[in-house]
C-alpha positions in Angstrom: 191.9 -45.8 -56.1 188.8 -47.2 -56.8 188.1 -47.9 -60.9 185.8 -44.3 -62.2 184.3 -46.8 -65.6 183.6 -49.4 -63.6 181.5 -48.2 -60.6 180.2 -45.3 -62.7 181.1 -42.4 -60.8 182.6 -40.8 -63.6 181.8 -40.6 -66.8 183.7 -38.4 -69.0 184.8 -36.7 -70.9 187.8 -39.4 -71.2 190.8 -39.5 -73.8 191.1 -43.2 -74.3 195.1 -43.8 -74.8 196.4 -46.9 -76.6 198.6 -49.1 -74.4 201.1 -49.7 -77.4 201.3 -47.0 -79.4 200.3 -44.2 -76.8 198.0 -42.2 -79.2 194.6 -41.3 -78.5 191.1 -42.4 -80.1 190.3 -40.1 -82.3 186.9 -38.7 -84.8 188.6 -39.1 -88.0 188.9 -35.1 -88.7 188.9 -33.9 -84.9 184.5 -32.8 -85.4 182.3 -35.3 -84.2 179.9 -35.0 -87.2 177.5 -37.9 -88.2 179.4 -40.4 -90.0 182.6 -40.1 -88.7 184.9 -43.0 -88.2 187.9 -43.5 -85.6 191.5 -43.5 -85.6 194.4 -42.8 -83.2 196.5 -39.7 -83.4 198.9 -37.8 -81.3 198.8 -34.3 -82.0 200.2 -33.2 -78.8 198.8 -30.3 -77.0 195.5 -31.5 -78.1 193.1 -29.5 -79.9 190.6 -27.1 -77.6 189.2 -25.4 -80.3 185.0 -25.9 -79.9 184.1 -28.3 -83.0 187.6 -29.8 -82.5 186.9 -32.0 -79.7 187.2 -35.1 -81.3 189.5 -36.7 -78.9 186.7 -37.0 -76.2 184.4 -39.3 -75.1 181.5 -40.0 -72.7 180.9 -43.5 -70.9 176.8 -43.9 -70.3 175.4 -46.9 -68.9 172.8 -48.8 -71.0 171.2 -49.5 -67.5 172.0 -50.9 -63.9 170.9 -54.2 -65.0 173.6 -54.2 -67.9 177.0 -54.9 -68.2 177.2 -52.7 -71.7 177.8 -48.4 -71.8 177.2 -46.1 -75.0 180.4 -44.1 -76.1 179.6 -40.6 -76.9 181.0 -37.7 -78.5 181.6 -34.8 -75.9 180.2 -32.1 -77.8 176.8 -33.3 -79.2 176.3 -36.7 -77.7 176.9 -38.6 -80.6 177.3 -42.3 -80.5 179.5 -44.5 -81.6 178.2 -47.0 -83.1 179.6 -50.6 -84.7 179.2 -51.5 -88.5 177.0 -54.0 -90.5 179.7 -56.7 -90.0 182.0 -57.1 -87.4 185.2 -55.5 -89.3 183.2 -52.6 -90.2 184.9 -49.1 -89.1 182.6 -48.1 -86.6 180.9 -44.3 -86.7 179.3 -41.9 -84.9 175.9 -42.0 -84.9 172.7 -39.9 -83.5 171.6 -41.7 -81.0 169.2 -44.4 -81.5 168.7 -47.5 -79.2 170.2 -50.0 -81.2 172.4 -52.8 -79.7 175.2 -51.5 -82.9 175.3 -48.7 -80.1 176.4 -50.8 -77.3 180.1 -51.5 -75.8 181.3 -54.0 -73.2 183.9 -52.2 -71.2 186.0 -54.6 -70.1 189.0 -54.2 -67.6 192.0 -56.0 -68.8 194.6 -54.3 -66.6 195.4 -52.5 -63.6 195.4 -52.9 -59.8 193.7 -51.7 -57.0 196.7 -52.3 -55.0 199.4 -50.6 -57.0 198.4 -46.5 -57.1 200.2 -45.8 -60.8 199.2 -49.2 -62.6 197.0 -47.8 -65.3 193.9 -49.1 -66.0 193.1 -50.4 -69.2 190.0 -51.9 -71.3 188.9 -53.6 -74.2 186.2 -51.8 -76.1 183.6 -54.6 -77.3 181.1 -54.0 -79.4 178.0 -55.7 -78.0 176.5 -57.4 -81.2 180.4 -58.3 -81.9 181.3 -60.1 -78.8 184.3 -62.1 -80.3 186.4 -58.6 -81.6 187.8 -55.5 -79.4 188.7 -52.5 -81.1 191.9 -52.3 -82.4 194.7 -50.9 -84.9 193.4 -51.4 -88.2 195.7 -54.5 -89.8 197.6 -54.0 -86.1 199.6 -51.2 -87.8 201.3 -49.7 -84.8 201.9 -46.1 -85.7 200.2 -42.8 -85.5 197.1 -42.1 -87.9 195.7 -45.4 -88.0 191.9 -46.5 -88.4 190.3 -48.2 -85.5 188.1 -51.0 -86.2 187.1 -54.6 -84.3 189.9 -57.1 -84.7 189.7 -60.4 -83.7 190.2 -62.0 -80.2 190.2 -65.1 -81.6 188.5 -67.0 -79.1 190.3 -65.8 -76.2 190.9 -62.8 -74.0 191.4 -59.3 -75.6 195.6 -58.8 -76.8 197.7 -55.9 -75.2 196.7 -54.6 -79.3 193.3 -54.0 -77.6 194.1 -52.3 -74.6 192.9 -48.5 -73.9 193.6 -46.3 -71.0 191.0 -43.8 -70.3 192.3 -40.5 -69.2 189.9 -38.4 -67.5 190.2 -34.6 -68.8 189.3 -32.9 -65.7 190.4 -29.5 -67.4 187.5 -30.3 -70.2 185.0 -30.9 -67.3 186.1 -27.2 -65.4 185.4 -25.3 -68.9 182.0 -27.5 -69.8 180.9 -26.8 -66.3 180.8 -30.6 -65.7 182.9 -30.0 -62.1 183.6 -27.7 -59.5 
């Protein structure tokens, strides 16, 4: 199956599931209003309820030249955007051009070969190149701030790995699909 984030065919809305913990990225109180940071939770069905879409996200290319996306809120575009310092809690943001904006999507996991090996990725920030988010002090339970953690020097840890889940459901009612 070839990879939707990577050749840009597809580009939301996604869920993006942590490999450990199984919870989802989350706008801290389910709205995606200005200001908002991230965490994971696991309410479980999630929330449909318009303004309650918190739990969705958008993958936009920065360009065709670039290696780096935007992360947007489903319902108003928002993006999410890294802090003044790399352990900042990032937050969403109107949009606004800056490279605090910008995400290296990185695959970490999965095979072309094998039809139900998930793929995952580490979310970079651009101006952060050395952190992935992560589980805020690597708590792994439900409810926890995400923020960039450390790769120190290396590849980004299984603590970093999301699966994006395409919500094909969200895309019928937003009139995204056919």
């Amino acid at each position: 199956m070839p990879d939707p984030i990577m050749s840009n065919t597809v580009n939301g809305p996604f869920m993006f599931v942590h490999e450990i913990t199984g919870t989802y990225l989350l706008t801290d109180n389910y709205n995606d209003n200005i200001g908002q940071s991230i965490q994971t939770w696991n309410l479980d069905p999630v929330n449909t309820v318009k303004g309650q879409l918190g739990h969705l996200w958008y993958i936009e290319p920065v360009s065709s030249a670039s290696d780096t996306c935007l992360i947007k809120s489903f319902e108003n575009g928002r993006t999410l955007a890294a802090g003044i310092h790399a352990k900042d809690h990032p937050r969403l943001q109107e949009p606004k051009g800056t490279d605090k904006e910008q995400w290296i999507i990185r695959k970490v996991h999965g095979s072309e070969q094998v039809a139900h090996d998930a793929d995952c990725y580490a979310l970079i920030p651009k101006i952060y190149p050395d952190y992935a988010l992560g589980l805020r002090h690597n708590v792994v339970s439900n409810d926890v701030y995400v923020l960039p953690t450390s790769m120190w020097g290396g590849p980004p840890s299984l603590s970093q790995y999301w699966k994006p889940v395409l919500q094909r459901e969200q895309q019928k009612a937003s009139g995204d699909i056919a």
